[in-house]
N, C-alpha and C positions, 0 to 999 in steps of 0.2 A: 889380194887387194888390188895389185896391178892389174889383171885380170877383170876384175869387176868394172875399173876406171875403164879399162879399153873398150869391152862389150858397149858401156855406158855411149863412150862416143862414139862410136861407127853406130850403133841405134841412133843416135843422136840425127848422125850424119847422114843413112839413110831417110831420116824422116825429113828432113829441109825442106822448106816452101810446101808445108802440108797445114800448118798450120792446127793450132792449140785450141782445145773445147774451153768452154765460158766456166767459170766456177760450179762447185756441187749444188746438188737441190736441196730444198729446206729438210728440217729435220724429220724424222720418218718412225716409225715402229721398230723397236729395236728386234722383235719379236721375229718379225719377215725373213724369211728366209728361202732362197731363188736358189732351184736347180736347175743348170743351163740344160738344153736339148739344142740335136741335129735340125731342128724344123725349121721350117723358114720363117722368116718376121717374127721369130721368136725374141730378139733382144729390145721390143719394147717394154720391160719391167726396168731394164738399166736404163734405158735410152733417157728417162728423167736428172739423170745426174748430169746430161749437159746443161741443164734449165733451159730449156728450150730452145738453144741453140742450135746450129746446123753441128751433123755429125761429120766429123772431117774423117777422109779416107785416112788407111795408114798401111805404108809397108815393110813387112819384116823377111830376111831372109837369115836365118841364123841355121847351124849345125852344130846338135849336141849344146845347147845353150842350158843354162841352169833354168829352171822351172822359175824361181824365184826372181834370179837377174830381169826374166820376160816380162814378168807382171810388175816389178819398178819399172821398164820402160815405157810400161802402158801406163806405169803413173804418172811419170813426169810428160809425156805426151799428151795427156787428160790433163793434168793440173786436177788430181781430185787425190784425195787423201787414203790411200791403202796402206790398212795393215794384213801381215801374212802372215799368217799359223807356223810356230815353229816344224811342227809336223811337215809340210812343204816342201819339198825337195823333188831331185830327179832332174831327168834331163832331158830336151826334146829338140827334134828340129825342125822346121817351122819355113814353109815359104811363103808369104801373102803378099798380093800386090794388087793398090790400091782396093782394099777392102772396109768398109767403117770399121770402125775402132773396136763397137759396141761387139759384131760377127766374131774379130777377131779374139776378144775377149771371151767371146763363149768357145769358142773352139778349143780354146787353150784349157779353160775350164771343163769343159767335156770331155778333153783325149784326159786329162790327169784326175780323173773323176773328186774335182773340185768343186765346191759351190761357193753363192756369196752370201753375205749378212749385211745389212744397213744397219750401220749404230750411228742417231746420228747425222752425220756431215762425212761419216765416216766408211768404206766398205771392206769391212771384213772377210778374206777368204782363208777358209781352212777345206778339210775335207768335209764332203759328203756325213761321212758317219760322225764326224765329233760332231760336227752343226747339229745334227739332230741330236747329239746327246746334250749338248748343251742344253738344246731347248728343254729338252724333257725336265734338265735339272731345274730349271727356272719354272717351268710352270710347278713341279712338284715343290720346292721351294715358297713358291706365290701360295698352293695352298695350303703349306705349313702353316705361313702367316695368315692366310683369311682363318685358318683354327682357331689361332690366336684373341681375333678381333672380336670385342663384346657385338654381342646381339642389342639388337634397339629394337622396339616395339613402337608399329603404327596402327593406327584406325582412320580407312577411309572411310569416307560417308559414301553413299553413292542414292543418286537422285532419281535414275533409271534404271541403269540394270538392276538384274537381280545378283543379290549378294551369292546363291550358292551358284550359279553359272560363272559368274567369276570365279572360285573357290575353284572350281575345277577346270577353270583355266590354267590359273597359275599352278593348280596340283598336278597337270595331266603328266601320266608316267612316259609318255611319248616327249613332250616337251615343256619339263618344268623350268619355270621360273625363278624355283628357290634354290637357295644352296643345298648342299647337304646337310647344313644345319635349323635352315627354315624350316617353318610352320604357318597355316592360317587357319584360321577360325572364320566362323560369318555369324553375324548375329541378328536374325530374324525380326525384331523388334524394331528396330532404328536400320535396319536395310545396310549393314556397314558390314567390313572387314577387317578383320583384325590380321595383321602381320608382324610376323619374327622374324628377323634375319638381320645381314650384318649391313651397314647403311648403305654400302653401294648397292644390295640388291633394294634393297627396302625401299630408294630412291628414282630405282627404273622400273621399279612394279608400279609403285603409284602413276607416273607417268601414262603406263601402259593403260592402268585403270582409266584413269582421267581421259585416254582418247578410247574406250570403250564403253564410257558411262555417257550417253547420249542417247536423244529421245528417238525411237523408231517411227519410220511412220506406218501408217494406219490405213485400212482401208472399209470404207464402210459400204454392204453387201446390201441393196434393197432388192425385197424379194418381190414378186407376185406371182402367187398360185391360182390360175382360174380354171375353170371348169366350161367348153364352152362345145356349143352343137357341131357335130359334123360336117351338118349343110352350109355352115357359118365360119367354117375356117380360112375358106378364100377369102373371104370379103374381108377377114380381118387381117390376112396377111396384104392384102391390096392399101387397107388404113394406114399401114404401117409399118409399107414402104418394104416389103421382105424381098420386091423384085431386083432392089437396086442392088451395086456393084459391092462386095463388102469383102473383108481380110479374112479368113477361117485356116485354121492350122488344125494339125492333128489327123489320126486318120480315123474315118469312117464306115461303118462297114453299109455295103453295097453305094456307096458315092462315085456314080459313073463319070462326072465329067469334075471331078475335085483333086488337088492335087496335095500333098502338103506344103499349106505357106504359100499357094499360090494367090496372086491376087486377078480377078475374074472382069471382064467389062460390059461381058454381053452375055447373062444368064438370064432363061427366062424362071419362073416360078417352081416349074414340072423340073427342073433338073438342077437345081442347085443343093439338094439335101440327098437324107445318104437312104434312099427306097427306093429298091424297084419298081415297085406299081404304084402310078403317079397319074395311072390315066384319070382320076377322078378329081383331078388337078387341086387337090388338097397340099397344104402347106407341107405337112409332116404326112406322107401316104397316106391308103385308106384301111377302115375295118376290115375288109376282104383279104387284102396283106399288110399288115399293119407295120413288119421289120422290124428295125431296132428305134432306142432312142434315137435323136440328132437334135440340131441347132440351128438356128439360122440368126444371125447378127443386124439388128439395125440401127440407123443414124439417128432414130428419135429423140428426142429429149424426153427426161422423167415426165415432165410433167405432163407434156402433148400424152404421155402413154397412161396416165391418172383418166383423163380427161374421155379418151378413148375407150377405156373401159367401162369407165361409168357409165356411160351411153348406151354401150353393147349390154349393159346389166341393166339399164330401165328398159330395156325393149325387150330383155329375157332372152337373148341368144347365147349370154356367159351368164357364170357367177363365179364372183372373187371369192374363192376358199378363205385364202389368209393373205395379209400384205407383211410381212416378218420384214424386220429390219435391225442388221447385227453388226458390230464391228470386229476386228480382229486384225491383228498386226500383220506385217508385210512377210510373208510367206509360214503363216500361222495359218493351219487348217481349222474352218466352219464348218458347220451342220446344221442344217434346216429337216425338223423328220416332223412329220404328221401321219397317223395311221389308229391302231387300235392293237390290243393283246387280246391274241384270242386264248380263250381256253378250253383244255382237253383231259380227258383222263388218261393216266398212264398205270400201268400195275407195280407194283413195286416185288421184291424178293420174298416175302412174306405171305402177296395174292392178296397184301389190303389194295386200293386204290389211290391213288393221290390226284390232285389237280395240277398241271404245270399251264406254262404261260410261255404261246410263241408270239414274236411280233411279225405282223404283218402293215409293212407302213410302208409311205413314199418319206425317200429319204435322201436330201442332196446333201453331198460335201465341198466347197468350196478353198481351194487355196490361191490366194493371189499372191502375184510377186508382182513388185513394181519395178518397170525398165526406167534403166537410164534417162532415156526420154519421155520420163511420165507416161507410160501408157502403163496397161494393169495383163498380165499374163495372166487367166484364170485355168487353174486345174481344176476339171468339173466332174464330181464321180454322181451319176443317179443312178439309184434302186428302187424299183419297183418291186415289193412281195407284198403276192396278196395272198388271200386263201384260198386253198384248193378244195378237194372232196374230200370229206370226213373218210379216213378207212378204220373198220373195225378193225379186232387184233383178237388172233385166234386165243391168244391167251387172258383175253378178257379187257377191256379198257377201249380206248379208240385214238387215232394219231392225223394228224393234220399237216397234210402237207402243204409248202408254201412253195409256191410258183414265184420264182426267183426274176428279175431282166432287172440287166444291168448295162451301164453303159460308163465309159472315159475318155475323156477328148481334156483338148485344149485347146484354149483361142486367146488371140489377142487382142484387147479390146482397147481405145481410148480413154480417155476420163470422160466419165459419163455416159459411155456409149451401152447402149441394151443391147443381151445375146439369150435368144429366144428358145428352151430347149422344150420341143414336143415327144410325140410317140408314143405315153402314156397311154393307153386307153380303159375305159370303163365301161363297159355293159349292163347294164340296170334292165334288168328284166322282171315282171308284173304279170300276174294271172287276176281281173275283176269277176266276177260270177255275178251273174245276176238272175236272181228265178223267184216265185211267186211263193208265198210262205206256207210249208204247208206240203201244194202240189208236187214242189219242187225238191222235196224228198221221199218219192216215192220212189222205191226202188226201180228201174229201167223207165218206166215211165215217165218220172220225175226229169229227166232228159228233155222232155216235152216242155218243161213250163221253166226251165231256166237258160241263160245265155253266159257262154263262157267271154271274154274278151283276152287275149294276149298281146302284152305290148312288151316291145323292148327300146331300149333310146341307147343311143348310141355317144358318148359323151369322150372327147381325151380332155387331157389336161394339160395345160402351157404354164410353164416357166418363167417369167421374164426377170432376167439378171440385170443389173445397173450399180458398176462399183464406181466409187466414190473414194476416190485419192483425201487425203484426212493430214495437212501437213500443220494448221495452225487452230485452234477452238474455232475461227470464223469460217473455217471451211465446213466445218461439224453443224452449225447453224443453219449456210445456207443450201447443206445440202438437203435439210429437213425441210 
């Protein structure tokens, strides 16, 4: 006991005019628990126990001092409340001058492979291993007692989401939500969830629910598919402005002077899209190389683009296939398909025949995601199969190939902004005969008194995209 007095006051005595940390910090998780390390600026996990106060240096020079003795010096020097594990013991010696309190605190804790615990107002040091067994005992303990605790049963309603995508939220084997003794249900009728578990979970699931049951928003996809003359594609990309400066992402195949994401100020018409041969200064190339799909982006407004086409369709240079117009939630894939089933014979294992059915159609997909800043990302898939040549089949029947192009890009568009996708093309080719009734079947002769004519027309087809952000019913009005 003398011994302890003495240590106490030469610590004492070396610390003079260093001055005493401000009272401990409020109370904390008893659960916490701090392994010191060598690393630097490591002692801001304690450093709160001054309350914010400046950390005052401190010097110790001891030999052979008790393990124990060191750490009450560092109490009463803190003014903070330590209790020490009987386990505790040993000796060390220790020379620090002017070091914070906090450093030397870990140090002391690290050479004696000691940690701490916060209970409390209060900091706990024992060893390394018991701290962690402690814990374990406690959490095993805690869910002895959640065993124990009755199950309550809830029913959320839910106003938007859908009940089984929540279901398997809270179910997912990755990261559930339930105890180990939870359950949910969903019930398809009234859109709701049923939940079992013990009330602390029961009461941060709903929560959870409550900030994921909200209305998404919506984007509405107006389409136009037209059909317009070869000779007539300039003029219509001249209408409607396809030479000005515009945002295109995504890559393109043969897009010589295009970057991804770059934005452009001085393109002219011939080099903004993604085709090589361009000399026929067509929007989307020509029938001679016609490439792939691509797009071109403009500033128009919907309805200037109504207006525009009507025009070009009373003078017969286009016609409007279809004007489709679809909605679909924020990064929910669309589909716009028009085309036809063709059908073929096929033979079966037997040598009967059957009929099967290929499709050959133009087919967009559409997914829009909406940025942060209201503009609309569209991810744009188009397919064009058509039909090819009929080929017999040595085994009897005939098969139908389809001529596949396809194309993927993305862009980014504003609200309301059109993105223009061509390179479609279509070939309509015509044989008229014309000969004298009669004459004009005379075998070789017959030749004489009729006239053959062959025409073909040369048609693509344009695209015009225009998404429509959808965040309240009157935005759904006026975009109609």
């Amino acid at each position: 006991m003398n011994r302890t007095i003495r240590v106490i006051v030469i610590g004492l005595a070396l610390c003079i005019g260093i001055g005493y940390a401000a009272s401990p910090s409020p109370a904390f998780e008893p659960t916490s628990i701090r392994v010191p390390t060598m690393e630097q600026n490591n002692n801001a996990p304690i450093a709160h126990y001054a309350a914010g106060k400046k950390i005052e240096p401190i010097s110790l020079n001891f030999t052979n001092i008790k393990v124990r003795e060191l750490l009450q010096l560092i109490a009463q020097f803190t003014k903070l409340n330590f209790v020490i594990d009987d386990n505790v013991n040993g000796d060390m010696s220790i020379h620090l001058v002017n070091v914070p309190w906090t450093e030397a605190l870990d140090v002391i804790l690290k050479s004696q492979n000691l940690g701490e615990r916060r209970v409390g107002n209060v900091v706990y040091i024992a060893s390394i291993d018991d701290l962690l067994k402690q814990q374990i005992d406690e959490m095993q303990a805690h869910q002895k007692i959640s065993d124990l605790v009755p199950l309550v049963d809830r029913i959320i309603h839910l106003n938007y989401a859908d009940g089984a995508d929540i279901q398997n939220i809270l179910s997912s084997k990755n990261f559930s939500l339930l105890s180990s003794r939870g359950s949910t249900n969903v019930d398809t009728r009234t859109n709701s969830v049923w939940v079992r578990d013990t009330p602390t979970h029961v009461d941060t699931i709903e929560k959870l629910v409550h900030q994921l049951d909200h209305p998404v928003k919506q984007v509405l996809i107006e389409a136009r598919i037209v059909s317009i003359r070869r000779r007539f594609e300039r003029q219509l990309g001249v209408r409607f402005g396809l030479t000005k400066p515009s945002h295109i992402t995504g890559t393109l195949t043969g897009a010589n002077q295009m970057a991804n994401g770059t934005d452009y100020s001085d393109l002219s018409l011939e080099n903004r899209l993604n085709f090589d041969d361009r000399a026929s200064g067509a929007i989307f190339g020509s029938t001679t190389a016609p490439g792939s799909i691509g797009l071109a982006v403009s500033q128009i407004g919907s309805n200037f683009i109504d207006l525009e086409l009507s025009a070009l369709e009373e003078q017969n240079d286009l016609d409007v296939i279809s004007s489709p117009r679809l909605i679909t939630s924020n990064q929910q894939k669309a589909y716009i398909q028009t085309g036809e089933e063709i059908p073929y014979q096929s033979a079966t294992s037997s040598g009967a025949t059957a009929v099967e059915f290929k499709d050959a159609v133009l087919k967009l997909e559409v997914t829009p995601q909406i940025t942060p800043d209201n503009r609309v990302m569209l991810s744009l898939k188009v397919s064009n199969n058509r039909k090819g040549t009929t080929i017999a089949l040595s085994g009897g029947g005939s098969a139908v190939p389809i001529i596949i192009e396809e194309e993927e890009s993305r862009v980014l568009l504003n609200n309301h902004q059109t993105v223009v996708l061509g390179g479609v093309y279509r070939r309509e080719k015509g044989n008229v005969v014309r000969r004298i009734p009669f004459l004009g079947q005379i075998p070789l002769l017959g030749n004489l008194f009729k006239n053959t004519v062959t025409s073909s027309d040369d048609n693509e087809l344009l695209i015009f995209l225009t998404p429509h952000i959808i965040q309240r019913p009157s935005d759904l009005s006026s975009a109609y």
